[in-house]
PDB file of N, CA, C and O in Angstrom:
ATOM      1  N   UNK A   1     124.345 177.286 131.235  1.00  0.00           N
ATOM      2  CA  UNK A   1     125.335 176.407 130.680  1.00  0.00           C
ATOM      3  C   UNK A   1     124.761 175.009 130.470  1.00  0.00           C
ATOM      4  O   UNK A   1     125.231 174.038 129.878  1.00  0.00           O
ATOM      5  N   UNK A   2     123.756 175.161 131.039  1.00  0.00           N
ATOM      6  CA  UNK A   2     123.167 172.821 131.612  1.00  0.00           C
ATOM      7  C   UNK A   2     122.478 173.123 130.148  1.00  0.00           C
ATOM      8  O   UNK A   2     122.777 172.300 129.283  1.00  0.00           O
ATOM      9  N   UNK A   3     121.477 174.334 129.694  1.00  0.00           N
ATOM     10  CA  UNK A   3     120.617 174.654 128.521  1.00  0.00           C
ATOM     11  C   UNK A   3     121.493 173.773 127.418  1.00  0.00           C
ATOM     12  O   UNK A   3     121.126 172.613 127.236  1.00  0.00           O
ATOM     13  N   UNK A   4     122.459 174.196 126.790  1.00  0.00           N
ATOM     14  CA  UNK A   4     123.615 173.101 126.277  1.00  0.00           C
ATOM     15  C   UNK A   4     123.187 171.936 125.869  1.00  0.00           C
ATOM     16  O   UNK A   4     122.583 171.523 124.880  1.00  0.00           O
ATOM     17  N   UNK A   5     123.787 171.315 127.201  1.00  0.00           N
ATOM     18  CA  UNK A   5     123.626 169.695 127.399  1.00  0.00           C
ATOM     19  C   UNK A   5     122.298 169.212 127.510  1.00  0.00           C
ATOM     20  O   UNK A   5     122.102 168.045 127.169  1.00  0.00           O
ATOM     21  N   UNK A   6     121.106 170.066 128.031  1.00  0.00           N
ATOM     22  CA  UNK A   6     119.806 169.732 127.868  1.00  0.00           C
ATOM     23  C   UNK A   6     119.776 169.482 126.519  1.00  0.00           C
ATOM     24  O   UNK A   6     119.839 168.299 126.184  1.00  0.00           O
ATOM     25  N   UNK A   7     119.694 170.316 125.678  1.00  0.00           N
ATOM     26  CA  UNK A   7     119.528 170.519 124.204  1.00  0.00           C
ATOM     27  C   UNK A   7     119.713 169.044 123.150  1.00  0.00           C
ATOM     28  O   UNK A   7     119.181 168.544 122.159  1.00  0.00           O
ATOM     29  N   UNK A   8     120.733 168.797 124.024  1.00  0.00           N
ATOM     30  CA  UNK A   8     121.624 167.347 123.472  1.00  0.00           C
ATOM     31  C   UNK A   8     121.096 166.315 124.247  1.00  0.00           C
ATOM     32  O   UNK A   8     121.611 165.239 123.944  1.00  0.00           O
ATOM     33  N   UNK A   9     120.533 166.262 124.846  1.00  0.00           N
ATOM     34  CA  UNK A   9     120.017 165.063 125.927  1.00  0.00           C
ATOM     35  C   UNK A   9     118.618 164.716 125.763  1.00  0.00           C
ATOM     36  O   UNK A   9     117.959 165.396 126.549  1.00  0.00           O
ATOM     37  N   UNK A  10     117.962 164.020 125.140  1.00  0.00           N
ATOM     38  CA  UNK A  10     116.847 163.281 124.766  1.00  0.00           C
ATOM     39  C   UNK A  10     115.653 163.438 125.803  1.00  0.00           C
ATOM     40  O   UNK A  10     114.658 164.105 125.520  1.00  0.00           O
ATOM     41  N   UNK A  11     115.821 162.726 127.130  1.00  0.00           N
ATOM     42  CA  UNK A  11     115.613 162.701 128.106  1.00  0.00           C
ATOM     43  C   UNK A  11     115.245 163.881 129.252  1.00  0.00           C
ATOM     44  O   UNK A  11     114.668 163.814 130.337  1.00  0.00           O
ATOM     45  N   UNK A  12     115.793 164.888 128.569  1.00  0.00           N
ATOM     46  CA  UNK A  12     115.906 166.347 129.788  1.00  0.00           C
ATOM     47  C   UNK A  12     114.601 166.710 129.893  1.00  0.00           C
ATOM     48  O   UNK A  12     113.876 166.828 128.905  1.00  0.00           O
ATOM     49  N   UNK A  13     114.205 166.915 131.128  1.00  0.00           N
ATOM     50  CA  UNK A  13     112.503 167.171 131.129  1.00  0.00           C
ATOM     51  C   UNK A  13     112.755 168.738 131.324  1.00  0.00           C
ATOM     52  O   UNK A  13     112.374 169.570 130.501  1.00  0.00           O
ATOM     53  N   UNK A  14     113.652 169.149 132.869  1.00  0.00           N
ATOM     54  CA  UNK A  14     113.398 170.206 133.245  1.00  0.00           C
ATOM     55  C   UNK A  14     114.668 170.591 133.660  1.00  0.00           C
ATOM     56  O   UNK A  14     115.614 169.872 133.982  1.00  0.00           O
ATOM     57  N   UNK A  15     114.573 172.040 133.608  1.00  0.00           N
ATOM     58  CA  UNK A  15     116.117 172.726 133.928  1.00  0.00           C
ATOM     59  C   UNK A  15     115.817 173.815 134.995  1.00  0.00           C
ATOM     60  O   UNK A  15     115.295 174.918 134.833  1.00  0.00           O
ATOM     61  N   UNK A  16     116.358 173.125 136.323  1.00  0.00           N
ATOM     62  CA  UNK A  16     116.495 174.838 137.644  1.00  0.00           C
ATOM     63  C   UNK A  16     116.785 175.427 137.074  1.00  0.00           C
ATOM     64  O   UNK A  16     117.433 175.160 136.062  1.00  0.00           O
ATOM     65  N   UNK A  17     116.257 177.143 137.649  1.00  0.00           N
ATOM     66  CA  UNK A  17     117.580 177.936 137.338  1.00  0.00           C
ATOM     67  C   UNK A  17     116.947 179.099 138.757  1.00  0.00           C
ATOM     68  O   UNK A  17     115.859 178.801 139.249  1.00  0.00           O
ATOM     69  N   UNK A  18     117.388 179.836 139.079  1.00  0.00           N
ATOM     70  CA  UNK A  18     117.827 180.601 140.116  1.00  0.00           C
ATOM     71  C   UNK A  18     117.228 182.572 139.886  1.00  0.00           C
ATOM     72  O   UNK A  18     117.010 183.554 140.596  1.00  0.00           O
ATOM     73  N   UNK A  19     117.213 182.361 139.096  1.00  0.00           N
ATOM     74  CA  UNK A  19     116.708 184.235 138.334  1.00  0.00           C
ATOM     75  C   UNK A  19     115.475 184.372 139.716  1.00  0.00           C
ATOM     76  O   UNK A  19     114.457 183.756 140.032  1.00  0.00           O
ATOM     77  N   UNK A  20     116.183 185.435 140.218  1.00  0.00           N
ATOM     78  CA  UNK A  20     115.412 186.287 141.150  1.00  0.00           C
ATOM     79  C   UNK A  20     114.975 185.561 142.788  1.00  0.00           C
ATOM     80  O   UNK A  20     113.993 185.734 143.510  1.00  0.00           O
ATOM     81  N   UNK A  21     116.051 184.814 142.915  1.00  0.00           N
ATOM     82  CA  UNK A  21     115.350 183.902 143.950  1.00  0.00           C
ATOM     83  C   UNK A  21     115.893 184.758 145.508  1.00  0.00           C
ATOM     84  O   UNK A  21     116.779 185.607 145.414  1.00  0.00           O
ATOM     85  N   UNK A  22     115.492 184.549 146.389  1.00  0.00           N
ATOM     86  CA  UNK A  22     115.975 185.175 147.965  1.00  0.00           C
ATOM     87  C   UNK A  22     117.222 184.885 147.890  1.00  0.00           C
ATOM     88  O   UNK A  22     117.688 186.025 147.926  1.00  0.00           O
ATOM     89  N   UNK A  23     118.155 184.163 147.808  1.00  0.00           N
ATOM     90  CA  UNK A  23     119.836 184.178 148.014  1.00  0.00           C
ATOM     91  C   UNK A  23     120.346 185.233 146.711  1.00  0.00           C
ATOM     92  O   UNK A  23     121.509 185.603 146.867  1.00  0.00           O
ATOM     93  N   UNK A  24     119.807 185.665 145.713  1.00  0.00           N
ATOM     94  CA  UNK A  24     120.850 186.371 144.804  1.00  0.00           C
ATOM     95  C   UNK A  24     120.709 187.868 145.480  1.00  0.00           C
ATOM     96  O   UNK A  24     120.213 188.759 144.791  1.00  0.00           O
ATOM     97  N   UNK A  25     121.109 188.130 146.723  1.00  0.00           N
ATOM     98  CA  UNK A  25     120.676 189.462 146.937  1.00  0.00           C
ATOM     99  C   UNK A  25     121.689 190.407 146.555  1.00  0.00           C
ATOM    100  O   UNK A  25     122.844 189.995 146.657  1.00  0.00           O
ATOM    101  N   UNK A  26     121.493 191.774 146.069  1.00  0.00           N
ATOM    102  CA  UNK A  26     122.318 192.504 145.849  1.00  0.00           C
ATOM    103  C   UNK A  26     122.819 192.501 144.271  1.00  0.00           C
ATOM    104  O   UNK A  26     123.055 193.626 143.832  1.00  0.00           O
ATOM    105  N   UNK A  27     122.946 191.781 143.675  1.00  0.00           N
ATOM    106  CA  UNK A  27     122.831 191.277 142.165  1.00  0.00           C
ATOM    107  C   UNK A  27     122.525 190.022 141.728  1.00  0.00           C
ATOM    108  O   UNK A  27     122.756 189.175 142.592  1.00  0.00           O
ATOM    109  N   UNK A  28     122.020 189.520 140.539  1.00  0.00           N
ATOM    110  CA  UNK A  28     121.603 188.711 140.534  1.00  0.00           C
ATOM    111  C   UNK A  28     122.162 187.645 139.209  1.00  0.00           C
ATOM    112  O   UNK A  28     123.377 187.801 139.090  1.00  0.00           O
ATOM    113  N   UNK A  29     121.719 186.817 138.392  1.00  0.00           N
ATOM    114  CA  UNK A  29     122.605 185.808 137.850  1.00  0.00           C
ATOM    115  C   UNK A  29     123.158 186.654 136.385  1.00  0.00           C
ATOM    116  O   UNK A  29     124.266 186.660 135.848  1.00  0.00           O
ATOM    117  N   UNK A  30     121.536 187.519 135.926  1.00  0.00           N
ATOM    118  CA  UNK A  30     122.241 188.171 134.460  1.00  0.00           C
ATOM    119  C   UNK A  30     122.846 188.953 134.646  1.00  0.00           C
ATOM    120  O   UNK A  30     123.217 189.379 133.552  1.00  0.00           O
ATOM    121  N   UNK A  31     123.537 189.898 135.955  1.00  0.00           N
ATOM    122  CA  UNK A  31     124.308 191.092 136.108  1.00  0.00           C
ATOM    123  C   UNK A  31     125.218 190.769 135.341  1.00  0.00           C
ATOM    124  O   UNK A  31     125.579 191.672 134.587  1.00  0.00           O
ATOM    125  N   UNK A  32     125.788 189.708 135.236  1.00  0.00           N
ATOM    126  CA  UNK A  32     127.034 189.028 134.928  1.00  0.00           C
ATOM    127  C   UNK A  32     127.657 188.792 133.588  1.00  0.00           C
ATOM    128  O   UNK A  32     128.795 188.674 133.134  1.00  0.00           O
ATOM    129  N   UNK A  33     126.058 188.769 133.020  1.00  0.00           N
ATOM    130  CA  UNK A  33     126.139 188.981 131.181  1.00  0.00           C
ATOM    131  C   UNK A  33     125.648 190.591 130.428  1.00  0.00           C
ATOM    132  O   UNK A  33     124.739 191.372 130.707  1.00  0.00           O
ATOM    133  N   UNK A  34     126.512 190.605 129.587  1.00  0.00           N
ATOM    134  CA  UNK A  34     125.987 191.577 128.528  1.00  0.00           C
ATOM    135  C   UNK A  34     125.091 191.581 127.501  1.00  0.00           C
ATOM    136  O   UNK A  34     124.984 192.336 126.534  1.00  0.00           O
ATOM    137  N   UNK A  35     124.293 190.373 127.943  1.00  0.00           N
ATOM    138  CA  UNK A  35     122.794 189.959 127.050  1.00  0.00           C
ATOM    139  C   UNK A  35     122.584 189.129 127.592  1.00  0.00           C
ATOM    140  O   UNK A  35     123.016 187.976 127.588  1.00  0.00           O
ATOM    141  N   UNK A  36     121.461 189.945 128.453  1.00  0.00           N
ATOM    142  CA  UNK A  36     120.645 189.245 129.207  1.00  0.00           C
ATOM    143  C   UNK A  36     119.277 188.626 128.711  1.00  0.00           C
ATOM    144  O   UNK A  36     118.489 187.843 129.242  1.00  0.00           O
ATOM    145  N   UNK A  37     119.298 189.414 127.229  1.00  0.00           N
ATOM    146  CA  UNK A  37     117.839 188.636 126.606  1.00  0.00           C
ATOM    147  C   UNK A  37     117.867 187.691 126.147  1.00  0.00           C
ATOM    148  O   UNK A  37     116.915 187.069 125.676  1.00  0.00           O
ATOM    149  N   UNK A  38     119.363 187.281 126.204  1.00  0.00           N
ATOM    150  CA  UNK A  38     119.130 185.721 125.761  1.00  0.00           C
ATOM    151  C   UNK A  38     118.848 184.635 126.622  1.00  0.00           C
ATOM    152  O   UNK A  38     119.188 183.487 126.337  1.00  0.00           O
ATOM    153  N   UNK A  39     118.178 184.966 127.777  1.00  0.00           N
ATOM    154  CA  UNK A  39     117.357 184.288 128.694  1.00  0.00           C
ATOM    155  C   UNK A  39     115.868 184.437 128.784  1.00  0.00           C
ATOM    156  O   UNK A  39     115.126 183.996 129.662  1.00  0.00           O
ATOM    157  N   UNK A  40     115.518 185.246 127.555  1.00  0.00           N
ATOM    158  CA  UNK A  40     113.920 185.740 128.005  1.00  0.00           C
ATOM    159  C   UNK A  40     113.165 184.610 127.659  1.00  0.00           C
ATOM    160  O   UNK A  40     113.182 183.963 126.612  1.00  0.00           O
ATOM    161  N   UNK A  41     112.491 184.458 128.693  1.00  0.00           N
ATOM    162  CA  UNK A  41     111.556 182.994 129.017  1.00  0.00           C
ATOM    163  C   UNK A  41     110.124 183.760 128.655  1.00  0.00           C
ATOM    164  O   UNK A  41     109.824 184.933 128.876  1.00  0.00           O
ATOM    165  N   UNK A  42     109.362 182.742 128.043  1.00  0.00           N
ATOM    166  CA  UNK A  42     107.900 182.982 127.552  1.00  0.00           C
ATOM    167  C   UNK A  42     107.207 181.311 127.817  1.00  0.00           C
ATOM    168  O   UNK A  42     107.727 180.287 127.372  1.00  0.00           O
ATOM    169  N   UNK A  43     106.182 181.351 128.482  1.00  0.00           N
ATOM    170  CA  UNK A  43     105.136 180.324 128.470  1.00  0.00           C
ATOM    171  C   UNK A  43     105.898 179.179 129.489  1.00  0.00           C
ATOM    172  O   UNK A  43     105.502 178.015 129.544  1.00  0.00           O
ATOM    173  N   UNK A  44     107.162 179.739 130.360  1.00  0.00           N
ATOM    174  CA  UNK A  44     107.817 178.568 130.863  1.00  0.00           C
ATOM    175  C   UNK A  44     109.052 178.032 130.048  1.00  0.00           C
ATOM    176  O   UNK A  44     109.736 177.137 130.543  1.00  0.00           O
ATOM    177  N   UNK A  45     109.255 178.379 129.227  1.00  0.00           N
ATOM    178  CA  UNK A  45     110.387 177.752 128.225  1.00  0.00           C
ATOM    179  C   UNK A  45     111.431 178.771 127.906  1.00  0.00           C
ATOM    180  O   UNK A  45     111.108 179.957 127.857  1.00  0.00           O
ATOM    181  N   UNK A  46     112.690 178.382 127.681  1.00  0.00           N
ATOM    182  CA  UNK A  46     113.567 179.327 126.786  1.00  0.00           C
ATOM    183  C   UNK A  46     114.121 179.141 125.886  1.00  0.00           C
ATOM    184  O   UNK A  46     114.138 177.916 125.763  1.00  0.00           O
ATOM    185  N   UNK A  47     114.763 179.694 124.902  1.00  0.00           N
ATOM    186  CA  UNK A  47     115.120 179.054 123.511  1.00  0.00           C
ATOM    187  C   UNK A  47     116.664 179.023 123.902  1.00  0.00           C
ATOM    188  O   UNK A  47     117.194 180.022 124.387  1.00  0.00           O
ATOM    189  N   UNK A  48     117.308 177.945 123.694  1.00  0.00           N
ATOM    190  CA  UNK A  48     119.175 177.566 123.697  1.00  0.00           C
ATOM    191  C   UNK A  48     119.705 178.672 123.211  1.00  0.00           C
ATOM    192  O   UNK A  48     119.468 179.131 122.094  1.00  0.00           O
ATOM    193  N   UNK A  49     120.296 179.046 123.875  1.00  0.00           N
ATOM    194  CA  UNK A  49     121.509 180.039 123.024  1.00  0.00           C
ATOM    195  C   UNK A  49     122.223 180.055 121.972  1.00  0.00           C
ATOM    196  O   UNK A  49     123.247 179.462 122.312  1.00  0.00           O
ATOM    197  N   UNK A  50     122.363 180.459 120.559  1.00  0.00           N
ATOM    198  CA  UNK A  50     122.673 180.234 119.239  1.00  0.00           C
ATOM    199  C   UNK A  50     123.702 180.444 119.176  1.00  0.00           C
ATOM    200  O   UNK A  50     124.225 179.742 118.310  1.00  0.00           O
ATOM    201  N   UNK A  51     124.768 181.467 119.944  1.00  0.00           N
ATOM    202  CA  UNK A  51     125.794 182.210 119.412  1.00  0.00           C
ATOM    203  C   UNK A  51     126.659 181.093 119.450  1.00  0.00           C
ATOM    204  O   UNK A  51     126.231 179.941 119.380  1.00  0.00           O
ATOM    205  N   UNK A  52     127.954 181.400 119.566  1.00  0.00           N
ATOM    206  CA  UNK A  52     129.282 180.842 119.693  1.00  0.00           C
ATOM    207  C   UNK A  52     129.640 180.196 121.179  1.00  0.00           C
ATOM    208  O   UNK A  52     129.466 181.026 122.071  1.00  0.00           O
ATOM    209  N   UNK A  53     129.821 179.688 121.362  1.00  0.00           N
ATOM    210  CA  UNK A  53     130.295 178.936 122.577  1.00  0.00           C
ATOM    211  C   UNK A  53     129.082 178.607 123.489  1.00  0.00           C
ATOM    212  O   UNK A  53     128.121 177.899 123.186  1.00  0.00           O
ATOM    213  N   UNK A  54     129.331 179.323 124.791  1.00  0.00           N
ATOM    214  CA  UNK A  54     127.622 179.144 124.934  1.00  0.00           C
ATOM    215  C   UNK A  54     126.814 180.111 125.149  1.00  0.00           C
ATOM    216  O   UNK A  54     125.998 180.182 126.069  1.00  0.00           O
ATOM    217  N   UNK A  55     127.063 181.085 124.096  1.00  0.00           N
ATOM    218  CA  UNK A  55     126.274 181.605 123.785  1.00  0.00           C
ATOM    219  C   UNK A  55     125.483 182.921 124.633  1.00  0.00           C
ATOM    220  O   UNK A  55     124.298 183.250 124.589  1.00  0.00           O
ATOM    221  N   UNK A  56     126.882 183.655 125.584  1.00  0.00           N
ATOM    222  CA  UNK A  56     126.400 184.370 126.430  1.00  0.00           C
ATOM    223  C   UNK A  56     127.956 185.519 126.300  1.00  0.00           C
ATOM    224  O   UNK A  56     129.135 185.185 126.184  1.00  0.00           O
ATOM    225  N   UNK A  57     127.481 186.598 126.360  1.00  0.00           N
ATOM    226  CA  UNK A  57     129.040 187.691 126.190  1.00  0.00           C
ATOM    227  C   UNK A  57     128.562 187.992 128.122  1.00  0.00           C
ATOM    228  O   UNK A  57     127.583 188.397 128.748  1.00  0.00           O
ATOM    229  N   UNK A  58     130.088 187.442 128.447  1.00  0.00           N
ATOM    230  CA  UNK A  58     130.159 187.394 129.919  1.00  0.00           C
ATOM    231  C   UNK A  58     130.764 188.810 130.423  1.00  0.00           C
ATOM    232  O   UNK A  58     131.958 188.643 130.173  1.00  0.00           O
ATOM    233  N   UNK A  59     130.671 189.844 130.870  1.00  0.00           N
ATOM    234  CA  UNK A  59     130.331 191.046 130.964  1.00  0.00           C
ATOM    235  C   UNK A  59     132.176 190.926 132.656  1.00  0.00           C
ATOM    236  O   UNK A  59     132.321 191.178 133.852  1.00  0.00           O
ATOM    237  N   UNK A  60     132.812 190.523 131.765  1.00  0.00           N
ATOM    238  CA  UNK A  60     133.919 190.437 132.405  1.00  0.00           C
ATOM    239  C   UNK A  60     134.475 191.487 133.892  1.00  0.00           C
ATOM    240  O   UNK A  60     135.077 191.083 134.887  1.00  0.00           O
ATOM    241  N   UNK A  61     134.096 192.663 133.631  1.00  0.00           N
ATOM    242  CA  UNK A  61     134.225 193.800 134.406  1.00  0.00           C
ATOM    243  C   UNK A  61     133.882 193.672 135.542  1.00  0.00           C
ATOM    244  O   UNK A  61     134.641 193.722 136.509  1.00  0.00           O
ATOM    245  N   UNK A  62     132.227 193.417 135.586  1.00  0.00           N
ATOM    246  CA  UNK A  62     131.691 193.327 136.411  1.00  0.00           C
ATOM    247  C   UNK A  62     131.900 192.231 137.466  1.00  0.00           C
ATOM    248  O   UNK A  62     131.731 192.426 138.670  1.00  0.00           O
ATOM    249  N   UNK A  63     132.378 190.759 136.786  1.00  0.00           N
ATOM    250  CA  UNK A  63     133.056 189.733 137.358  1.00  0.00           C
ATOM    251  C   UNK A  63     133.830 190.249 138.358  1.00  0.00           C
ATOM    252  O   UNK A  63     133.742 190.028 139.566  1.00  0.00           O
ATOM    253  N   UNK A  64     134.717 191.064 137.675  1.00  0.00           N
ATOM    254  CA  UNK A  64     135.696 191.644 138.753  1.00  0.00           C
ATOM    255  C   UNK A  64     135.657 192.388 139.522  1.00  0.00           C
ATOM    256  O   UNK A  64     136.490 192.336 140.427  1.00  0.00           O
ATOM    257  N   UNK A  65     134.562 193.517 139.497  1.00  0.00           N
ATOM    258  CA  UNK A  65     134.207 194.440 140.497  1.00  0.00           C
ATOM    259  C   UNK A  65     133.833 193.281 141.910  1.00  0.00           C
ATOM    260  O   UNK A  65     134.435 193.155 142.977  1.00  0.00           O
ATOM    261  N   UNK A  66     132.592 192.545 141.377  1.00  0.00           N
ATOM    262  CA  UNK A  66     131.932 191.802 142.081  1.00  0.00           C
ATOM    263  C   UNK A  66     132.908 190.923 142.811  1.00  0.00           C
ATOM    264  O   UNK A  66     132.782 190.902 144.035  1.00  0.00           O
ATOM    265  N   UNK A  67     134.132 189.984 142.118  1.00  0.00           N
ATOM    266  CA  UNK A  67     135.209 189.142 142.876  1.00  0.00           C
ATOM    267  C   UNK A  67     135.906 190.651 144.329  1.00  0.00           C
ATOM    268  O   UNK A  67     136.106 190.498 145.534  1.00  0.00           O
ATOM    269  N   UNK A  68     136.046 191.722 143.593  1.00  0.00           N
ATOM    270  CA  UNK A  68     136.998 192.725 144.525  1.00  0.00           C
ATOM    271  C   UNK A  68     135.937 192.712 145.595  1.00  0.00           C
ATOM    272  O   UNK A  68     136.298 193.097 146.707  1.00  0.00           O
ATOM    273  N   UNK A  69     134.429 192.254 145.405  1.00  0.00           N
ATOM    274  CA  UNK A  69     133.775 192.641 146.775  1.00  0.00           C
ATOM    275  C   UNK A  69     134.019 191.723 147.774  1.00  0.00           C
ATOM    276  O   UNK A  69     134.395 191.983 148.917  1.00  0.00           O
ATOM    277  N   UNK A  70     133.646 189.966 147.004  1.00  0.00           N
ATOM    278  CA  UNK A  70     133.561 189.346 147.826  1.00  0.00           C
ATOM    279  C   UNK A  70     132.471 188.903 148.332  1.00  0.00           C
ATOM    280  O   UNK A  70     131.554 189.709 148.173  1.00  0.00           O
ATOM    281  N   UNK A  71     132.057 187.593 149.091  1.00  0.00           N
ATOM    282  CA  UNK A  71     130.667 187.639 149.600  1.00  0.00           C
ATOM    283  C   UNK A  71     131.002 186.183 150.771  1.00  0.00           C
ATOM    284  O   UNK A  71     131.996 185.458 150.828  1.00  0.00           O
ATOM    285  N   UNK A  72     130.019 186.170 151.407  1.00  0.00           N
ATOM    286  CA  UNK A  72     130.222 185.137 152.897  1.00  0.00           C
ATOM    287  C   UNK A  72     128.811 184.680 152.758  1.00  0.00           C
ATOM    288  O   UNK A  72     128.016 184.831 153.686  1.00  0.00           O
ATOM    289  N   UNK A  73     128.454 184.091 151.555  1.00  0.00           N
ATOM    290  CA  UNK A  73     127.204 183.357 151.346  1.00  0.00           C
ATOM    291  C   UNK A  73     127.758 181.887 151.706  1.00  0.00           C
ATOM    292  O   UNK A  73     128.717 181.194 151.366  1.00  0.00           O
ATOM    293  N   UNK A  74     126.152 181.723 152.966  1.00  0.00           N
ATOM    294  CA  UNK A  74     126.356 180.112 153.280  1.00  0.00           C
ATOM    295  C   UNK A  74     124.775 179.571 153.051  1.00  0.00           C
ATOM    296  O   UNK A  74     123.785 180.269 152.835  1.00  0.00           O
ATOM    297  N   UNK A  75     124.828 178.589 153.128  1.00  0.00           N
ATOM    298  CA  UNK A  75     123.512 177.424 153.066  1.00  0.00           C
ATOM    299  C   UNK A  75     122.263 178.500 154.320  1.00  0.00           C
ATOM    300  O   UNK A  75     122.750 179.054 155.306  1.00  0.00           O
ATOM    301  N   UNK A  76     121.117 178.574 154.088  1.00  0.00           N
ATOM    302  CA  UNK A  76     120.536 178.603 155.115  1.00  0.00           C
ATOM    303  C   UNK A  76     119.878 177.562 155.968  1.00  0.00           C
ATOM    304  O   UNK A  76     119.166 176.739 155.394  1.00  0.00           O
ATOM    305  N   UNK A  77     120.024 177.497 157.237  1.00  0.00           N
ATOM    306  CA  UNK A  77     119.697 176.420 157.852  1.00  0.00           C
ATOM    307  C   UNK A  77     118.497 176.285 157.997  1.00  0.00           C
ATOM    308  O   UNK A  77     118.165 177.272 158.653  1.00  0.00           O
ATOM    309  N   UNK A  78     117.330 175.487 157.738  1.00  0.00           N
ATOM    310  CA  UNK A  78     116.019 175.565 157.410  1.00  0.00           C
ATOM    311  C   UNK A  78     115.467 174.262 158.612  1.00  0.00           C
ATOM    312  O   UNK A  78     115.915 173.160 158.295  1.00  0.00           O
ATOM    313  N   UNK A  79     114.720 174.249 159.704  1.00  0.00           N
ATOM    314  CA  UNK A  79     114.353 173.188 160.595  1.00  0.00           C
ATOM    315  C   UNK A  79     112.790 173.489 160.699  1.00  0.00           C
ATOM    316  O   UNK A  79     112.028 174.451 160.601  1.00  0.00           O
ATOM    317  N   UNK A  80     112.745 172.013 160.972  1.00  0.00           N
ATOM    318  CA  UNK A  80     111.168 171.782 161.175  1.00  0.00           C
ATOM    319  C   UNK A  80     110.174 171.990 162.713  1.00  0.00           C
ATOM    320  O   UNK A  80     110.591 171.397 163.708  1.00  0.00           O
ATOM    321  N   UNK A  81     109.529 172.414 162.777  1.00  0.00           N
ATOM    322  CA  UNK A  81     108.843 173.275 164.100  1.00  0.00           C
ATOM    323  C   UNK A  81     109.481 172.122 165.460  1.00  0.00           C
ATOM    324  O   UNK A  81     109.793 172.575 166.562  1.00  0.00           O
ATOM    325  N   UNK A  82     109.573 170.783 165.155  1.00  0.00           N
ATOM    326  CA  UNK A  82     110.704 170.139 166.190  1.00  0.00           C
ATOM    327  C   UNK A  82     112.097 170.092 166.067  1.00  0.00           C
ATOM    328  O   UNK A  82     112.658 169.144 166.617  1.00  0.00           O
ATOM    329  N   UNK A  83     112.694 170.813 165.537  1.00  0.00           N
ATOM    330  CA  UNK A  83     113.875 171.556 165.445  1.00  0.00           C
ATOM    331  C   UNK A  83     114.859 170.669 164.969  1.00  0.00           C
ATOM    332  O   UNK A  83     116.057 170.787 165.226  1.00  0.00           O
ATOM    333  N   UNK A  84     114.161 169.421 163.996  1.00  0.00           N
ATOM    334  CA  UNK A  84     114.877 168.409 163.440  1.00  0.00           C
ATOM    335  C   UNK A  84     115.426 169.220 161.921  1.00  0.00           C
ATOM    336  O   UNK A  84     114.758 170.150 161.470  1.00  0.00           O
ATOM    337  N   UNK A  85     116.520 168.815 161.321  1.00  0.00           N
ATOM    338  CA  UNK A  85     116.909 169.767 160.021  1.00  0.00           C
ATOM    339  C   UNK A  85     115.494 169.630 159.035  1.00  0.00           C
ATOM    340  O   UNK A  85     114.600 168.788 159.118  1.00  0.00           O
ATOM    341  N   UNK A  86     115.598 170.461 158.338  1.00  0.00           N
ATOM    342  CA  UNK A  86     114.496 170.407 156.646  1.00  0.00           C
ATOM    343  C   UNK A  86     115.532 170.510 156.412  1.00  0.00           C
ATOM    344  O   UNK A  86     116.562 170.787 157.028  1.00  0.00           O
ATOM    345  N   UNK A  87     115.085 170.121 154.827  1.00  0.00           N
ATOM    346  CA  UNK A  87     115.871 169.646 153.434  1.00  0.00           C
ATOM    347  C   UNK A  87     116.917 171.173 153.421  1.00  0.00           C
ATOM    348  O   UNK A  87     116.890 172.321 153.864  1.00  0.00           O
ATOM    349  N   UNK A  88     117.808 170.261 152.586  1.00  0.00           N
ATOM    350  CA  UNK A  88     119.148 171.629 151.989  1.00  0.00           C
ATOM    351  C   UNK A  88     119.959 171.897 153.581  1.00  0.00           C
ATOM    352  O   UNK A  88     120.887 172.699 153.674  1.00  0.00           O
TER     353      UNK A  88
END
């Protein structure tokens, strides 16, 4: 969705994004769309989404299977070998 406003923003160097990381366990961010190639990244880059809105057919169903599951995702607590917090 930020791809968008990057697009439009002069300034935008770099955009997170989350695809395949240790917290998406069990499914992951494109489960969610019904075209998922409109994320296919080459050389580090991806091309903005062209279609209509922004440009993603949101695979609604699955939304809902996934809401009927539910999930109890929290922050992981990450500390430094003196048991002071690390970042996040």
């Amino acid at each position: 969705m930020n791809l968008q406003l990057d697009a439009n923003c002069y300034n935008a160097f770099i955009q997170e994004q989350s695809l395949g990381i240790h917290y998406n366990r069990g499914n992951d961010l494109l489960d969610y769309v019904r075209n998922p190639e409109v994320f296919d990244y080459a050389d580090g880059y991806v091309r903005i989404p062209s279609a209509p809105g922004l440009g993603i057919d949101v695979n609604e169903d699955y939304v809902a299977e996934r809401a009927a599951v539910g999930h109890r995702w929290r922050n992981p607590i990450w500390r430094h070998s003196d048991g002071s917090f690390a970042e996040w």
